[in-house]
Residue frames relative to the residue before (quaternion, step in Angstrom):
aa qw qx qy qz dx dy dz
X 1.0000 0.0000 0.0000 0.0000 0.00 0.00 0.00
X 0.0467 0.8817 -0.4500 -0.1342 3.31 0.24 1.03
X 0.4807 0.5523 -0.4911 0.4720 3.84 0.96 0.71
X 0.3545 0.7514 -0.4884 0.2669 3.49 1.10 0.12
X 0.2939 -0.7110 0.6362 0.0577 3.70 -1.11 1.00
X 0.4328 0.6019 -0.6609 0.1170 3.78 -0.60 0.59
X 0.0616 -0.7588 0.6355 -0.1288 3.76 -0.21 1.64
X 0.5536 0.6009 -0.3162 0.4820 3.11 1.55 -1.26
X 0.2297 -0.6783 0.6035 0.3508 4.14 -0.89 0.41
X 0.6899 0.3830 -0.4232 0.4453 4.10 0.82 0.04
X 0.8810 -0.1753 0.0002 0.4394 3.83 0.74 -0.13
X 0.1977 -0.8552 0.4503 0.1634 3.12 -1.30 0.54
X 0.6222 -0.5860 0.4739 0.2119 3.32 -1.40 -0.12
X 0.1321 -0.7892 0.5877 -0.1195 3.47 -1.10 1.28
X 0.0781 -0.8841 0.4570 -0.0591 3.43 -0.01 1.20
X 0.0686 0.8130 -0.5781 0.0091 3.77 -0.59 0.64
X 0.8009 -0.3255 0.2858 0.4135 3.58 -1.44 -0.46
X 0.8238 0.0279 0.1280 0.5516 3.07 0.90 -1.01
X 0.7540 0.4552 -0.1508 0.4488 3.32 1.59 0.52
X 0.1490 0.9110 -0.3741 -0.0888 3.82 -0.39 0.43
X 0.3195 -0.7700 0.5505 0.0442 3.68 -0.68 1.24
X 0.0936 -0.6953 0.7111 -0.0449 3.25 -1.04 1.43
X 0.1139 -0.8499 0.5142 -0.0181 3.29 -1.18 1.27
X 0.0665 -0.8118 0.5796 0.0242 3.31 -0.01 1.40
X 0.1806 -0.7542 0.6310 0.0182 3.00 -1.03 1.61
X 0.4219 -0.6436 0.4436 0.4593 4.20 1.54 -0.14
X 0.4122 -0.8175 0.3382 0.2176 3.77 -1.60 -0.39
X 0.4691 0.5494 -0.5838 0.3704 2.92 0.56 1.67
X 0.6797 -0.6629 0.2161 0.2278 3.23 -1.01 0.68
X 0.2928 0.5734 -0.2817 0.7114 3.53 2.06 0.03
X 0.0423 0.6831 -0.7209 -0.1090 4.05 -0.49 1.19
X 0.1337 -0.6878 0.7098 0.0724 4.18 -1.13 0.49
X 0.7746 -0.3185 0.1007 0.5370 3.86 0.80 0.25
X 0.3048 -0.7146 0.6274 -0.0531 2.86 -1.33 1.39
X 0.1038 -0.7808 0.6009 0.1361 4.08 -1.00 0.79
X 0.3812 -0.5362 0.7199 0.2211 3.63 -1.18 1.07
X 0.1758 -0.4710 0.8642 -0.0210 3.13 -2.17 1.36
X 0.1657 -0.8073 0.5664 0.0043 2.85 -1.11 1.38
X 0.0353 0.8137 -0.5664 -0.1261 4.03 -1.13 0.21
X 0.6566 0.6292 -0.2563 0.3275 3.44 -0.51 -0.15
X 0.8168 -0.2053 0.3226 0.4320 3.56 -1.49 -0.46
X 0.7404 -0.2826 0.4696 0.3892 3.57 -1.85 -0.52
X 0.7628 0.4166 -0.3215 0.3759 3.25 1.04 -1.28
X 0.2361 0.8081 -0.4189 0.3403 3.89 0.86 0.40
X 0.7491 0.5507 0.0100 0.3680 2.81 0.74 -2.16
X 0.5074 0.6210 -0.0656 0.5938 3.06 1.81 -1.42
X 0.7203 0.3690 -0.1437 0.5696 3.54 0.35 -1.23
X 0.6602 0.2269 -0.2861 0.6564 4.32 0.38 -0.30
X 0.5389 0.4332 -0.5661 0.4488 4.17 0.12 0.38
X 0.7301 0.4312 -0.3143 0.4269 3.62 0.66 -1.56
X 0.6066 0.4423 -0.3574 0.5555 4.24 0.78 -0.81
X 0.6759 0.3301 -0.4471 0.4841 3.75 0.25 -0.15
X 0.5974 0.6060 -0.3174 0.4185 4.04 0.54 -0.53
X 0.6016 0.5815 -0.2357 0.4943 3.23 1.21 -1.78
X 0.8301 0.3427 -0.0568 0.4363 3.55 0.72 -1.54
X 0.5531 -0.6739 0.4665 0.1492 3.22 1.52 0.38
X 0.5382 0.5662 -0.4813 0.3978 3.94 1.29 0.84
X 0.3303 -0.4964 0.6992 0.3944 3.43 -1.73 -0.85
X 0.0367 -0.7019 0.7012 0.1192 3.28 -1.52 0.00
X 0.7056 -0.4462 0.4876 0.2554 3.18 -1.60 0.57
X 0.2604 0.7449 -0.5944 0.1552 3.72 -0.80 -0.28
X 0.2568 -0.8061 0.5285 0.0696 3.64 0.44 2.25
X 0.7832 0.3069 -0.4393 0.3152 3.63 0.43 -0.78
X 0.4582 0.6194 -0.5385 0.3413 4.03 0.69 0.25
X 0.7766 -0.5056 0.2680 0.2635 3.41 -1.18 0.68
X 0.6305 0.3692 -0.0624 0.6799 3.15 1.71 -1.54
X 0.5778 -0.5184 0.5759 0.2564 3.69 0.18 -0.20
X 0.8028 0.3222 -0.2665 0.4252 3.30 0.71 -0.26
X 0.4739 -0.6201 0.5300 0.3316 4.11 -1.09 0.98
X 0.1103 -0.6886 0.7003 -0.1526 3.53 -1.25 1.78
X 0.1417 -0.7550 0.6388 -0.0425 2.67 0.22 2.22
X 0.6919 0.4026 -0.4531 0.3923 4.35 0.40 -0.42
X 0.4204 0.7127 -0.3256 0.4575 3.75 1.24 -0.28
X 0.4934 -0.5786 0.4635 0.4549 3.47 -0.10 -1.31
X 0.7325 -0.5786 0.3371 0.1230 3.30 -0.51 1.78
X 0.8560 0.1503 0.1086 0.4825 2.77 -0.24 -1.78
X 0.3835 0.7160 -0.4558 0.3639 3.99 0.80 0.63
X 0.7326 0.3811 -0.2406 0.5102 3.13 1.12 -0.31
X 0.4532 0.5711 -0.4048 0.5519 3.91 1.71 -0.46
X 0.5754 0.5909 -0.3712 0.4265 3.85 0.94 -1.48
X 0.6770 0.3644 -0.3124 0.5579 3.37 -0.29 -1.47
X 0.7403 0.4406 -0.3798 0.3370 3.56 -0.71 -0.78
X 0.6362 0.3736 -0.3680 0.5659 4.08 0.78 -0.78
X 0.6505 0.5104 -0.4236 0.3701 3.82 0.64 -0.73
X 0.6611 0.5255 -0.2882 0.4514 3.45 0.91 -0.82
X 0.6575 0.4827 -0.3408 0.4675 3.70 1.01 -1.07
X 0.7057 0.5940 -0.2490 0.2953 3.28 1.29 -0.78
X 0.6123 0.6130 -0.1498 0.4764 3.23 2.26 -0.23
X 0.5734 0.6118 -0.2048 0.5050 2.72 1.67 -0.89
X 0.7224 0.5223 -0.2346 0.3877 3.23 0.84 -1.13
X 0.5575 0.5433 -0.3508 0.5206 3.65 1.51 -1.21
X 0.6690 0.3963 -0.4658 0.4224 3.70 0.30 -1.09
X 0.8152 0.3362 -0.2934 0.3692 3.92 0.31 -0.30
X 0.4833 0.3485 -0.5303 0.6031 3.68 0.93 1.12
């Protein structure tokens, strides 16, 4: 991601068309795990599968059956469910 923004030494920034990734990486200089905030489209999902591949991690990912982010599966299945749910949540309170 070469528009990527980590000046910050505790997190950075990932910008896209329609999408934005905050990486908190905490503040000491030794990273041991780092959590993607996500916003945006499907293509998000896409974009944290290919940086986790690239880098050769796993990731969490509470709303997948297993707990666990299946970036060869489908990406963005777990961004879905999550907007569908925020979207429910939100109707029952208006």
């Amino acid at each position: 991601m070469p528009a990527a923004d980590f000046t910050s030494n505790s997190w950075g920034q990932i910008n896209g068309p329609d999408f934005s990734i905050e990486v908190s990486m905490g503040e000491t200089e030794d990273v041991r795990s780092f959590a993607f905030r996500v916003r945006g489209g499907d293509m998000t999902a896409f974009v944290v599968a290919d940086i986790l591949r690239r880098l050769g991690f796993r990731a969490f990912d509470p709303s997948s059956p297993n707990g666990l982010f299946e970036p060869d599966v489908d990406p963005s299945a777990g961004l879905r469910k999550w907007r569908d749910y925020r979207a429910h949540v939100v109707r029952r309170q208006t």
